[in-house]
Structure formats: structure tokens, C-alpha cells
C-alpha positions in Angstrom: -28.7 -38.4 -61.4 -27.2 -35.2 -62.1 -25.0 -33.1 -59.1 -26.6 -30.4 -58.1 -23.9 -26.9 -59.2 -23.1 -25.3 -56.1 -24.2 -21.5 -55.6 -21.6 -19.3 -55.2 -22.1 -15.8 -53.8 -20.8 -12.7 -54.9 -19.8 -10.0 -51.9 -19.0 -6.6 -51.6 -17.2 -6.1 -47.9 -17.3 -2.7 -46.9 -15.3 -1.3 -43.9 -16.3 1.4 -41.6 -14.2 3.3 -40.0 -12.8 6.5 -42.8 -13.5 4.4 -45.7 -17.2 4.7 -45.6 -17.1 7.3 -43.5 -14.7 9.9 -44.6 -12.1 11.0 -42.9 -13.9 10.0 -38.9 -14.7 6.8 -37.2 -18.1 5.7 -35.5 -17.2 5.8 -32.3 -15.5 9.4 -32.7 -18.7 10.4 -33.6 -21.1 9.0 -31.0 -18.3 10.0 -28.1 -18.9 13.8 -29.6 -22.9 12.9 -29.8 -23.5 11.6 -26.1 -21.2 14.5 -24.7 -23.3 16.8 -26.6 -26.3 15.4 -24.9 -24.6 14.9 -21.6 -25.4 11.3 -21.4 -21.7 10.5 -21.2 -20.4 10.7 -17.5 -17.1 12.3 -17.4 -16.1 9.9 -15.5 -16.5 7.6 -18.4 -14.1 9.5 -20.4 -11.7 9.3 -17.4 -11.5 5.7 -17.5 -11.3 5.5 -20.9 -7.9 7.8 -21.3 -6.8 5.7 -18.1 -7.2 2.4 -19.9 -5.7 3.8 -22.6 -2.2 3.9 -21.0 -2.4 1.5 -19.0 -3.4 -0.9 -22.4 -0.7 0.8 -24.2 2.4 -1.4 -23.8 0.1 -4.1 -25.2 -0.7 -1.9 -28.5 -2.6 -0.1 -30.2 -5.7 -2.7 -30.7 -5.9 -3.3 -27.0 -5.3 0.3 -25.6 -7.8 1.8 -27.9 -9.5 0.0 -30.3 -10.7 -3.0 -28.1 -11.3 0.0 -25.4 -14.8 0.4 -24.9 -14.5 1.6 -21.4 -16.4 4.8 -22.4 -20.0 2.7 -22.2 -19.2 1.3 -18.9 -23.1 1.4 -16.9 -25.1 3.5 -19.7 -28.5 2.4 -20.2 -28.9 0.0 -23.0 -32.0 1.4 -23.6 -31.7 5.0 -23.4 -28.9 4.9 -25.7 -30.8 2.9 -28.6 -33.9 5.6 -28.1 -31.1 8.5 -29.2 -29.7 6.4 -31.9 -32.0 7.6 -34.6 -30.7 11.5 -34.1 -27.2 10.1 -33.7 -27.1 8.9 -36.8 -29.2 11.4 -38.7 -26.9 14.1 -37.4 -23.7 12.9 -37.3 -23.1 9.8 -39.6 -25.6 10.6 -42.5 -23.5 13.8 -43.3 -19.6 11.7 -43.4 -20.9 9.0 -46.0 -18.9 8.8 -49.0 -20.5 9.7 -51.5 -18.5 7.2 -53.7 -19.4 4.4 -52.1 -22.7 4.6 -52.0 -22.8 5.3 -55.4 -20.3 1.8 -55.0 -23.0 -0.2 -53.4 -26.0 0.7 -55.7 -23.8 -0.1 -59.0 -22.7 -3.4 -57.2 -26.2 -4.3 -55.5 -27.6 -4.0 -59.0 -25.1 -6.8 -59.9 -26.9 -8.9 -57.6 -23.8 -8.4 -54.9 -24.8 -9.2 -51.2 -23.6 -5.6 -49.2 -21.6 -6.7 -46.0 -20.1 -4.0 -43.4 -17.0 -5.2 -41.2 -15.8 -3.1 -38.5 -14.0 -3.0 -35.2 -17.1 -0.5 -33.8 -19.6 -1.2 -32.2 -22.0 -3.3 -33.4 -24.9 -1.3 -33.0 -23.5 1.8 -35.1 -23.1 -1.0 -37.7 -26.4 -1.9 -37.5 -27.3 1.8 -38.2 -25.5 1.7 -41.9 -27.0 -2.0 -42.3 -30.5 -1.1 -41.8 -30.5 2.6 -43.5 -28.8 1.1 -46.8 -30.5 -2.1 -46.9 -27.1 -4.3 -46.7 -27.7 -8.2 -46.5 -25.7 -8.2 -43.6 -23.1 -6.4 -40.9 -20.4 -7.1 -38.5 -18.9 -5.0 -35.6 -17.7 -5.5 -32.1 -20.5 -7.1 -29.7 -20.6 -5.0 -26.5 -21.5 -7.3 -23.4 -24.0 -6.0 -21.4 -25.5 -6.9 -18.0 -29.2 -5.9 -16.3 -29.6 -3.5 -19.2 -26.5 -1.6 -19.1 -23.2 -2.0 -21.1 -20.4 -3.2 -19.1 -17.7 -2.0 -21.8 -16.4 -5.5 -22.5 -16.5 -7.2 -26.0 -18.1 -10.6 -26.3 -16.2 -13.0 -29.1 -14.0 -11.9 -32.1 -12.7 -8.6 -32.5 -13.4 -7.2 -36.0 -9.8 -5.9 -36.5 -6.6 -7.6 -38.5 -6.8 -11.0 -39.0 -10.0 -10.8 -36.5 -11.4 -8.9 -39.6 -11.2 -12.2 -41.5 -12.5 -15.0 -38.3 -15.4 -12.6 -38.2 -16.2 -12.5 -41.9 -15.6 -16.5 -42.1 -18.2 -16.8 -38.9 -20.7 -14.8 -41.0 -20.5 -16.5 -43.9 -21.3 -20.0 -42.0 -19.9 -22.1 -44.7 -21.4 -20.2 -47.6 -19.8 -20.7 -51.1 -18.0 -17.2 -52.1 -16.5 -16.6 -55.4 -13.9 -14.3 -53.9 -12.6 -14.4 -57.0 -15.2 -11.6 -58.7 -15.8 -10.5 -55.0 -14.7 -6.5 -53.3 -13.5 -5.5 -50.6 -13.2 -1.9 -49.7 -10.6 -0.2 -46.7 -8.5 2.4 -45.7 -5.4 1.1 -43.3 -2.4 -1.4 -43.3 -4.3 -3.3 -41.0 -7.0 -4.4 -43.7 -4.7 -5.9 -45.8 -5.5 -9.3 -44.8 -9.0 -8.8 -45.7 -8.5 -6.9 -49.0 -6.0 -10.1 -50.1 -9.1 -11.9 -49.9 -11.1 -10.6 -52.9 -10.1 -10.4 -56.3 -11.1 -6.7 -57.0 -9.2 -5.3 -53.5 -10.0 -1.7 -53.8 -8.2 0.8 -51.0 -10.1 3.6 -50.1 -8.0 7.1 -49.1 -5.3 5.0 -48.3 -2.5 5.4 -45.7 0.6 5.6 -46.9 1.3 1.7 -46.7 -1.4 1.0 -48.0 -0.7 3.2 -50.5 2.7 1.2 -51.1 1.2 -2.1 -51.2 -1.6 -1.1 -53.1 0.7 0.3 -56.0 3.0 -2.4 -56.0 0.2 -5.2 -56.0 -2.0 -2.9 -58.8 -4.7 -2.7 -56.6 -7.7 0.4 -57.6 -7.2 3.2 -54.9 -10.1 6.1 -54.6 -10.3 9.1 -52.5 -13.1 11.5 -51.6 
């Protein structure tokens, strides 16, 4: 009998945070959204600077980008129902227009469209379901009798945790990282852009920008 050729897949790894959308994060966003609508205690935003120095001999991953603090007892629910003018409001308008012009041209190529960030996953899920991506990735928020408690459950989408989270997705599935992209904008991607074959850094920092030159990778702006 003949074996059977193993499927490989062909991905296109998109992170969030300023590379698809320019020049703000998710979180920065929704902060400015739920103050807006006065949904977000001050309080809340008390506890979050506090955390923030208090996590700050540890760095900068567990002062403020594992800090989630800010959701601490909002209503699962009531945030989700909000969600739709959230995004229509103040995500829709910072999409690069570059990259989704990225994702069609790759998508086309029969490309499976994966997002990775350290947000949170449900402003992931927002990008995943708009732009019909196979698939997304962000930080899990724990929550407890319907409220967030502003703890993350499992990996952190961030460094190396970047690559554990991608891994987990996959579940085993052949990649040919080879022809594969990945697209990001800091130092701290570089792991995950080593991965793929076509690393592509998107309005680079600088050292980025100095890796990216001295290993030939494509750089864009927008």
C-alpha cells in the first residue's frame, strides 16, 4: 500500500496590538470606550495604576501587560452586549489598511488567517469573526458568577508565550513554516517572526528595525 502524504498547512500569523492596528493597542481602546460609557469604575483604574507599580520590579509583562486589573467585577454580560459599538467605533477605524489588503491576497492563496495577541481574548474574537480568520488567540480572562475577576487563565500570548500559545492552537497540525508569515511590530515578537520563512515586521521599533535589516527581513509601515 501506498503512505498516505501528509498535509501541510500554510499560515499567516497576524499580531494585534500596532501591527494590525496602527499605531494603538486593544485594550487602550476599550479602556477609552468603557470610560466613555461610564461602565468603568474609577476605582478600577485605581487598581490598575496601583498594580502597575507594585508589578513593576518584576517587568514590564507582569506590571502591565499581564495586568488586567481594570475588569476586576464588570458584568460578563453587559460588556459583551456593548461589544458590537466598541468595535464599530473604535477598532474598525485603526485597521491597517495594508494588512487587510495582506490577508485577502494571502487568504486567496488558500492561507489559514491566525491572530495572536497578549489582549484579551474577546477583542480578538472581534477581528476573528469580522474578517473571517480560521482562528484567534489572546489572553483568557477568568471569570467567576458572571463577572471578570482580572486574572488570566493559562499561557500568556506574549514572548516566547507568543510561541506555547501558537503550538497549543495548532494541536499537532503539520505547518510548512517554511512558505508560512508572520506579521509584528516589537522586539518582543522576534521569537515568533523566526518562526516563518517570510517574517515580515510591521512599523517596526527600532530593534526590530536592526534585526530586521541585518536578517533581510520585509518591513512595512502605514
Amino acid at each position: 500500500m501506498k503512505k498516505t502524504e501528509k498535509s501541510f498547512l500554510k499560515i499567516a500569523v497576524f499580531d494585534v496590538d500596532r501591527t494590525f492596528l496602527v499605531k494603538t493597542t486593544g485594550e487602550t481602546q476599550l479602556i477609552r470606550f468603557l470610560l466613555k460609557k461610564r461602565m468603568l469604575p474609577l476605582l478600577n483604574l485605581f487598581k490598575y495604576v496601583y498594580t502597575v507599580f507594585r508589578r513593576l520590579p518584576r517587568g514590564i509583562e507582569e506590571a502591565i501587560l499581564r495586568n488586567k486589573t481594570y475588569l476586576s467585577n464588570l458584568d460578563v454580560q453587559k460588556l459583551k452586549s456593548v461589544l458590537p459599538e466598541f468595535f464599530e467605533k473604535h477598532l474598525q477605524p485603526k485597521f491597517s489598511i495594508q494588512l487587510q489588503k495582506w490577508i485577502h491576497e494571502l487568504r486567496e492563496k488558500d492561507y489559514q488567517i491566525i491572530f495572536i495577541s497578549g489582549t484579551v481574548d474577546f477583542i480578538v474574537d472581534l477581528l476573528v469573526d469580522y474578517l473571517g480568520a480560521d482562528g484567534g488567540i489572546g489572553s483568557t480572562m477568568e471569570t467567576q458568577k458572571n463577572r471578570f475577576t482580572g486574572r488570566i487563565l493559562g499561557i500568556h500570548p506574549y514572548f516566547n508565550g507568543k510561541i506555547e500559545a501558537l503550538y497549543q492552537f495548532l494541536d499537532g497540525r503539520n505547518v510548512d513554516y517554511d512558505s508560512s508569515f508572520g506579521f509584528a511590530d516589537s522586539w518582543a515578537d522576534v521569537p515568533l517572526l523566526s518562526l516563518f520563512g517570510n517574517p515580515i515586521a510591521v512599523n517596526p521599533g527600532l530593534l526590530l528595525r536592526i534585526k530586521a535589516r541585518k536578517n533581510r527581513w520585509k518591513m512595512i509601515w502605514d
